[in-house]
C-alpha positions in Angstrom: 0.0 0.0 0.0 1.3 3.7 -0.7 2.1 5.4 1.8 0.4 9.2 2.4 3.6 11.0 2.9 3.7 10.5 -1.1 0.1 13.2 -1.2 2.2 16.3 -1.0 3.9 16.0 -3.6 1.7 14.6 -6.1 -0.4 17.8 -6.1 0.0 20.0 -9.3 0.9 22.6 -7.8 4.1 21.4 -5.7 5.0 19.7 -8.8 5.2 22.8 -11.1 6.8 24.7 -8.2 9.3 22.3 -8.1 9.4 22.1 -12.3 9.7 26.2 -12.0 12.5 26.1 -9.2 14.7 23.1 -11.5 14.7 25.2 -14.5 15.7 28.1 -12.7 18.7 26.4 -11.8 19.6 24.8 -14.8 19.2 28.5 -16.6 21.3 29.9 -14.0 24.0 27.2 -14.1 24.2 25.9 -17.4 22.3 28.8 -19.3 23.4 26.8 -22.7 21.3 23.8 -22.2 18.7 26.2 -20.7 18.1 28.5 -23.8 17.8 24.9 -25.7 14.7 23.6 -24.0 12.3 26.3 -25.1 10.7 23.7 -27.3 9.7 21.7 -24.2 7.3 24.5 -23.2 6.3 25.5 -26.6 5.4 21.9 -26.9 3.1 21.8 -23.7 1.3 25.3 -24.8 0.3 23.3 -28.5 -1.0 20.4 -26.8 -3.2 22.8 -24.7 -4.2 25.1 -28.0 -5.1 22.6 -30.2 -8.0 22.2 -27.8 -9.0 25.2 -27.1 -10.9 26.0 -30.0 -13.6 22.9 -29.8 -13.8 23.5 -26.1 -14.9 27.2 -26.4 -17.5 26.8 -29.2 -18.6 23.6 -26.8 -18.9 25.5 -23.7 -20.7 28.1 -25.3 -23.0 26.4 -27.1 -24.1 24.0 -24.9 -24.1 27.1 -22.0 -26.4 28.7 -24.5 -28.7 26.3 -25.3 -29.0 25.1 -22.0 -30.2 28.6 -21.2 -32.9 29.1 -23.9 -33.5 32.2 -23.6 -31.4 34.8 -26.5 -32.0 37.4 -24.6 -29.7 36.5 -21.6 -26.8 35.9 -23.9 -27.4 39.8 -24.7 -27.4 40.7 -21.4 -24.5 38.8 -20.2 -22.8 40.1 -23.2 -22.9 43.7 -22.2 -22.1 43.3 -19.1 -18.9 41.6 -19.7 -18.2 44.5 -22.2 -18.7 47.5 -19.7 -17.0 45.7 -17.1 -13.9 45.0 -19.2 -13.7 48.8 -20.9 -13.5 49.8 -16.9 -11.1 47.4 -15.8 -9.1 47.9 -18.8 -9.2 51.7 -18.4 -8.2 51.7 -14.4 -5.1 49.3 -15.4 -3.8 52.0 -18.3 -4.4 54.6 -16.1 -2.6 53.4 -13.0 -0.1 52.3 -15.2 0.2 56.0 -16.3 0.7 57.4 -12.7 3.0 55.2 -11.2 5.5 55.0 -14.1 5.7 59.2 -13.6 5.8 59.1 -10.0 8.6 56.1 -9.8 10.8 57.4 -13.5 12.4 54.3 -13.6 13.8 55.5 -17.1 15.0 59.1 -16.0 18.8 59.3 -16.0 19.2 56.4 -18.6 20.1 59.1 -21.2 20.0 56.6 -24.4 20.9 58.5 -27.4 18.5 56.2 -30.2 21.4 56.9 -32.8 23.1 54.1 -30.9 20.1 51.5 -31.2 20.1 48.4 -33.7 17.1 49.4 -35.3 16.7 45.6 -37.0 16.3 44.1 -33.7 12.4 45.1 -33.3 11.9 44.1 -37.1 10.1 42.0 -36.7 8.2 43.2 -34.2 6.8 46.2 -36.3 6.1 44.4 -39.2 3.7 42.3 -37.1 2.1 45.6 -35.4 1.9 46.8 -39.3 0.2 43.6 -39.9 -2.4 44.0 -37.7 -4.4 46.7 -39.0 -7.2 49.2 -37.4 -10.2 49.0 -35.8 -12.0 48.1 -38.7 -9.6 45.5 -39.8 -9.6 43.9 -36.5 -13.9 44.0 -36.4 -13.7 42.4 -39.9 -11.3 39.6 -38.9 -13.7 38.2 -35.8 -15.6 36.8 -39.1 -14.1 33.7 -40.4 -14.1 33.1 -43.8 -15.3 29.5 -43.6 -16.6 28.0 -40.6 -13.8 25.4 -40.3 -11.7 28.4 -40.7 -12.2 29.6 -37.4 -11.0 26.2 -35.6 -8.0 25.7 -38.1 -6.4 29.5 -37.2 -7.8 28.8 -33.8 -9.0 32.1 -33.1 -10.7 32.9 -30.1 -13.0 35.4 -30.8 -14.2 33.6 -34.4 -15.2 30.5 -32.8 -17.0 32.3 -29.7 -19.0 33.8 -32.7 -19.7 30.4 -34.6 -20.2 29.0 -31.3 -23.5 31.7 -30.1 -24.8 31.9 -33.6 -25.3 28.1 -32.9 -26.1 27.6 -29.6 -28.8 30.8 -30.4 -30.0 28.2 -33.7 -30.4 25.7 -31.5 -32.3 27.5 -28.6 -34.7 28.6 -31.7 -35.3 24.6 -32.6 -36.7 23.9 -29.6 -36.9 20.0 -28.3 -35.6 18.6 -31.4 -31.9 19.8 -31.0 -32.0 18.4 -27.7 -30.1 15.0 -29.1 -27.5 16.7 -30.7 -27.0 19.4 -27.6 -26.3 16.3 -25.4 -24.1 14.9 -28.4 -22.0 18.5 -28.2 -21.8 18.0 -24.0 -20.4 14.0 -23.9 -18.2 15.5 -26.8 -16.9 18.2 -24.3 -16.7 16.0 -21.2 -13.9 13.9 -23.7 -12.2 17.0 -24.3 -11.2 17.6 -20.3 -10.0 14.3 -19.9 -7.8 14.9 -22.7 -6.7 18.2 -20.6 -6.1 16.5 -17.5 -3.8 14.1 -19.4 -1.9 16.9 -21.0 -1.9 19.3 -17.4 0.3 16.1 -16.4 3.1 17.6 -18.2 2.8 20.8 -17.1 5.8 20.8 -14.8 8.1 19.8 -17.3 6.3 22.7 -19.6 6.6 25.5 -16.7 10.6 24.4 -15.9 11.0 24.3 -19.3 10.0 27.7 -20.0 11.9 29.2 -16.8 14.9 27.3 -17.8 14.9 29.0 -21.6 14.0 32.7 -20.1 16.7 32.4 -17.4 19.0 30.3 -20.0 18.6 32.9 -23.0 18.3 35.9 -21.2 20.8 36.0 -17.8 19.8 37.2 -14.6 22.5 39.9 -15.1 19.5 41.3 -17.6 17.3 41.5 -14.7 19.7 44.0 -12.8 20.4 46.4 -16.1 16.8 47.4 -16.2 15.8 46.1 -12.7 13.7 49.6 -11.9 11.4 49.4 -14.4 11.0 45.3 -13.8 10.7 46.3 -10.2 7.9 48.9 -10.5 6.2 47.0 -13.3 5.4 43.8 -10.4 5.0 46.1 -7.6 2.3 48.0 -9.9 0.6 44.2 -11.3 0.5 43.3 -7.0 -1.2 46.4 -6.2 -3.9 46.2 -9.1 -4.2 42.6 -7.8 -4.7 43.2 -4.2 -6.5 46.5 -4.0 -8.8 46.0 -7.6 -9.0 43.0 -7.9 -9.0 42.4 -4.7 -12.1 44.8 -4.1 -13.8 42.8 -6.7 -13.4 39.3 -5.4 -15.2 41.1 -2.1 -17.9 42.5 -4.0 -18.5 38.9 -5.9 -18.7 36.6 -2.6 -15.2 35.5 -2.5 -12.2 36.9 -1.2 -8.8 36.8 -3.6 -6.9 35.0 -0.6 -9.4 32.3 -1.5 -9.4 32.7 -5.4 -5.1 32.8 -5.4 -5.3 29.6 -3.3 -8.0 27.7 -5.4 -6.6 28.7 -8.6 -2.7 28.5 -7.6 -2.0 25.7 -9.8 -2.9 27.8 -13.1 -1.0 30.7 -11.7 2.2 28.8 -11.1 1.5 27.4 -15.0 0.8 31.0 -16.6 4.1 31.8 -14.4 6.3 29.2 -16.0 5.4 29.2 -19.1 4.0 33.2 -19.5 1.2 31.5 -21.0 -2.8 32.1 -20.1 -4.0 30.2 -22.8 -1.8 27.1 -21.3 -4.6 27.2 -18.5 -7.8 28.3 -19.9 -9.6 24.9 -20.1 -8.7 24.3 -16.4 -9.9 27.9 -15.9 -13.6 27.4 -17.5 -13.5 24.0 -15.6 -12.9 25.3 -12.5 -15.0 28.2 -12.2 -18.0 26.1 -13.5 -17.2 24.2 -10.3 -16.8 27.3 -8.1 -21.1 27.9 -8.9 -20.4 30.1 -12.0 -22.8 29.2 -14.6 -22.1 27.4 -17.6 -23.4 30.0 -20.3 -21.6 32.8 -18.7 -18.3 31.4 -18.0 -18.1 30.0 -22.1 -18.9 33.7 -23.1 -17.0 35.7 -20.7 -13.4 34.0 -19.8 -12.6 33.8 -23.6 -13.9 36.9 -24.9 -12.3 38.1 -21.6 -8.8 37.1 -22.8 -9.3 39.7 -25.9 -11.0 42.7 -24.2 -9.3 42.6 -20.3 -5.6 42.0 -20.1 -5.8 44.2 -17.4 -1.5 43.4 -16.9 -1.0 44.4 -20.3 -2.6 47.6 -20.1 -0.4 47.8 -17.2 2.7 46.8 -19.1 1.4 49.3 -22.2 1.9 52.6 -20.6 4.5 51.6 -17.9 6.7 50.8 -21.2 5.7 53.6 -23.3 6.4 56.5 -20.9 9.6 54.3 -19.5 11.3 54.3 -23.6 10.3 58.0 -23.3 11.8 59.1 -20.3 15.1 56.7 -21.4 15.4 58.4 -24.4 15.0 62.2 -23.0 11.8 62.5 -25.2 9.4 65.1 -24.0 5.8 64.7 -23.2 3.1 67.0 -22.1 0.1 66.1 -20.4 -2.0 66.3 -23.4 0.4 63.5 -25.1 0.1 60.9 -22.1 -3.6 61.4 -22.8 -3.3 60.9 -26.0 -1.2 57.8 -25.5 -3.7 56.5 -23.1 -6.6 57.0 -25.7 -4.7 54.8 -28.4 -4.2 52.3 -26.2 -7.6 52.3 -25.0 -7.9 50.9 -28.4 -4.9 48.9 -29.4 -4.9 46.9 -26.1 -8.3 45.1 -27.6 -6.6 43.3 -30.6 -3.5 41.6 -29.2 -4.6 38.6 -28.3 -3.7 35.1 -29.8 -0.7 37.0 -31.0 3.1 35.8 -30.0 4.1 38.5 -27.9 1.4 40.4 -28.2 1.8 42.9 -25.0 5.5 43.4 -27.4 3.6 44.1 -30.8 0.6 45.8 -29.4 3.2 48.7 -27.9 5.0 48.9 -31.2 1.2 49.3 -33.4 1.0 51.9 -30.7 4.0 53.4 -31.2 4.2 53.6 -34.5 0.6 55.4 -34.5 1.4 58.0 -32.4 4.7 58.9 -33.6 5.8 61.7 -30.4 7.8 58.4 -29.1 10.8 56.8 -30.7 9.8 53.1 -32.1 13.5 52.3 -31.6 13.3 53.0 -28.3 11.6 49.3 -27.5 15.0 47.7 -28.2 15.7 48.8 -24.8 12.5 46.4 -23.2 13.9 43.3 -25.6 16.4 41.9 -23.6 13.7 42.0 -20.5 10.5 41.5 -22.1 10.1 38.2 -21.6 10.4 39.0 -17.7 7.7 41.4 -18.0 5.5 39.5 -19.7 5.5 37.0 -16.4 4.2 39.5 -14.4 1.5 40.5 -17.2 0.0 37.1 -18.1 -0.4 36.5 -14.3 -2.3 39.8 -13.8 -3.8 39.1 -16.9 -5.1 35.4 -15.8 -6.2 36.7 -12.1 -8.2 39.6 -13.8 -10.1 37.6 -15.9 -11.1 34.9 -12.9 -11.9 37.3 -11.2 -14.0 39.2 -14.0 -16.0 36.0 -14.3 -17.1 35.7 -11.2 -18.1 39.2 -10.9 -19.9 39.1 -13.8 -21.5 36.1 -12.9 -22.6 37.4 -9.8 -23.8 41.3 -11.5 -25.9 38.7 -13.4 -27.6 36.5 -10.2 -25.3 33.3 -12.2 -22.9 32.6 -9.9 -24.2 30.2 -6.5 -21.6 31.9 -3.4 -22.8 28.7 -1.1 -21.5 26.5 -3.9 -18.2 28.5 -3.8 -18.1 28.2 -0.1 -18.9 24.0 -0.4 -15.9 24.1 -3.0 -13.5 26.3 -0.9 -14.3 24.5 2.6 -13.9 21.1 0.8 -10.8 22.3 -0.3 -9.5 23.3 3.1 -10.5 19.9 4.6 -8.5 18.3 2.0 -5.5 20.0 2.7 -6.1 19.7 6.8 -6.3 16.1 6.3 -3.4 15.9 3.5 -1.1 17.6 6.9 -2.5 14.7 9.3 -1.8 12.2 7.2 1.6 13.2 6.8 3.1 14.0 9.9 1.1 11.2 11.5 3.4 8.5 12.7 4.0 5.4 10.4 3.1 1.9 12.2 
């Protein structure tokens, strides 16, 4: 028979903690071999994307259907948007204060003359690429249906996915066989995710190994007051906004942060919120958010309220600015704030998108040096650690609350969940410091 003393380490969390702390190590003391395992994580993140699409437009459509009534996908579907546009708003604009209160860029006196333009090449040919608001409205259409699922974006298949579940609300009874056809299929889909969410320690450590392997810690120092003010900024927005929020919905963040610690230490390791999402929508369903709303609100979420990228967005801007001795009046930080009011919406899906989204920006506005960004290259991967996190918190969080603005969310079910939880873990510490006969 096993013995218990085995159960605390077989938890997820423990395991990626100790997959994150390995590859730390082997990044710091053999940074060769570190930079080389990159594929590792990649590889984890592809296993987890390939199903993301047909568990979104199953989620939805079954949430939907299930409802049957079109109406409440309306509702819920407005309040998502207004909460979003406020969170994403208070992130830019806290962003903006605390990057000209702290200047971590003032006295860095970079002359851009002396910057390798080619290294953000790529970069701005992607943020070229992307297009404007119409261009980004138009592409949520797919050209085919299958389309959608083959690029595997998001917000496509979350459209395919209510103009069915609304057809089949409209057929009444009769699409009743196929909805429970569409919900079996889904239940197949999570067991394939637990299987995968095995190798998410070796994903995570694999990812830490590569950014600490490629990158060096001595990176960290060189532009450490920036990296410093950009996780004390993403902690405050987490405790104090967020953390307001959780209050508001029914559950306090000390709560959420513990239930959902395993996807935070994943989205850590591997900067990666789509790495998690399927345990995300599974868990929340669990917590007493309703089907319907968590299939339309965590993915659309993921577009509209990357509340730790709108952080990152002006805390970079205003940082290349100050570093580069480039003026700007009031009037432009306002500017700045309005165009990224709008560029922070179409990022997602996109390899580093927090990265590409500041140089669309960038390039728009013109009052600060594109070149500048060469300066954030060597660090960004750093940065975006701190961003997906806030990003993934935000948008747990945003479900709930939204959930709970529309009477959908069951607080006793949450409490069941997290008390259940709490014995589990009481009993887990019994059991292994009891004394073995």
């Amino acid at each position: 028979m096993e013995t218990t003393k085995s159960r605390w380490y077989s938890q997820l969390y423990i395991q990626v903690l100790i997959g994150i702390v390995i590859g730390g190590l082997i990044g710091y003391l053999e940074p060769a071999i570190g930079a080389t395992l990159q594929p590792f994580a990649d590889g984890f993140i592809k296993l987890i994307k390939m199903l993301l699409a047909p568990i979104i437009f199953g989620t939805v459509v079954v949430g939907i259907a299930k409802m049957g009534d079109i109406k409440e996908v309306g509702r819920i579907g407005v309040k998502a948007l207004i909460y979003f546009e406020i969170l994403s708003t208070l992130a830019l604009i806290i962003g903006l204060v605390v990057v000209n209160v702290v200047k971590p860029g003032v006295g860095m006196n970079i002359n851009t003359n002396t910057l390798d333009a080619s290294a953000i090449g790529k970069y701005s040919q992607a943020a070229q690429e992307q297009g404007g608001t119409v261009d980004f409205l138009l592409n949520i259409i797919p050209h085919t249906f299958m389309d959608a699922f083959a690029k595997g974006s998001m917000l496509q298949v979350i459209l395919l996915s209510v103009l069915m579940g609304v057809a089949l609300v409209q057929m009444g009874p009769t699409s009743k066989p196929l909805i429970n056809i569409i919900d079996l299929f889904l239940h197949g889909l999570f067991k394939i995710v637990a299987m995968v969410m095995r190798l998410a320690p070796i994903g995570a450590g694999a990812g830490m190994a590569f950014t600490i392997g490629k990158y060096g810690v001595g990176t960290l120092l060189s532009l450490g007051q920036l990296l410093i003010a950009l996780y004390v900024t993403t902690l405050i927005f987490i405790v104090v906004i967020l953390g307001a929020v959780a209050r508001w919905s029914g559950l306090p963040l000390t709560q959420f942060l513990r239930y959902f610690k395993d996807e935070i230490l994943v989205t850590l390791g591997t900067c990666s919120t789509e790495a998690v999402l399927p345990r995300m929508m599974a868990k929340l369903e669990k917590l007493g958010c309703k089907k319907s709303v968590v299939g339309m609100v965590l993915p659309t979420g993921y577009t509209f309220n990357a509340d730790g990228t709108c952080i990152y967005l002006t805390m970079a801007a205003i940082f290349v600015a100050q570093a580069t001795n480039t003026p700007l009046s009031i009037m432009d930080q306002l500017v700045l704030l309005g165009v990224l009011l709008l560029t922070s919406k179409g990022s997602a899906g996109v390899a580093g998108a927090g990265f590409i989204t500041l140089a669309a920006t960038l390039t728009t506005i013109h009052s600060i040096p594109l070149v500048g960004l060469v300066l954030l290259l060597g660090i960004d991967r750093f940065l975006n650690e701190a961003r997906a996190v806030t990003n993934l918190i935000g948008n747990g969080i945003g479900t709930i609350a939204i959930a709970k603005w529309d009477n959908s969310f069951d607080v006793e079910t949450a409490k069941r969940e997290i008390a259940a939880l709490n014995n589990e873990k009481a009993a887990d510490k019994e059991e292994v410091y009891a004394p073995q006969k």
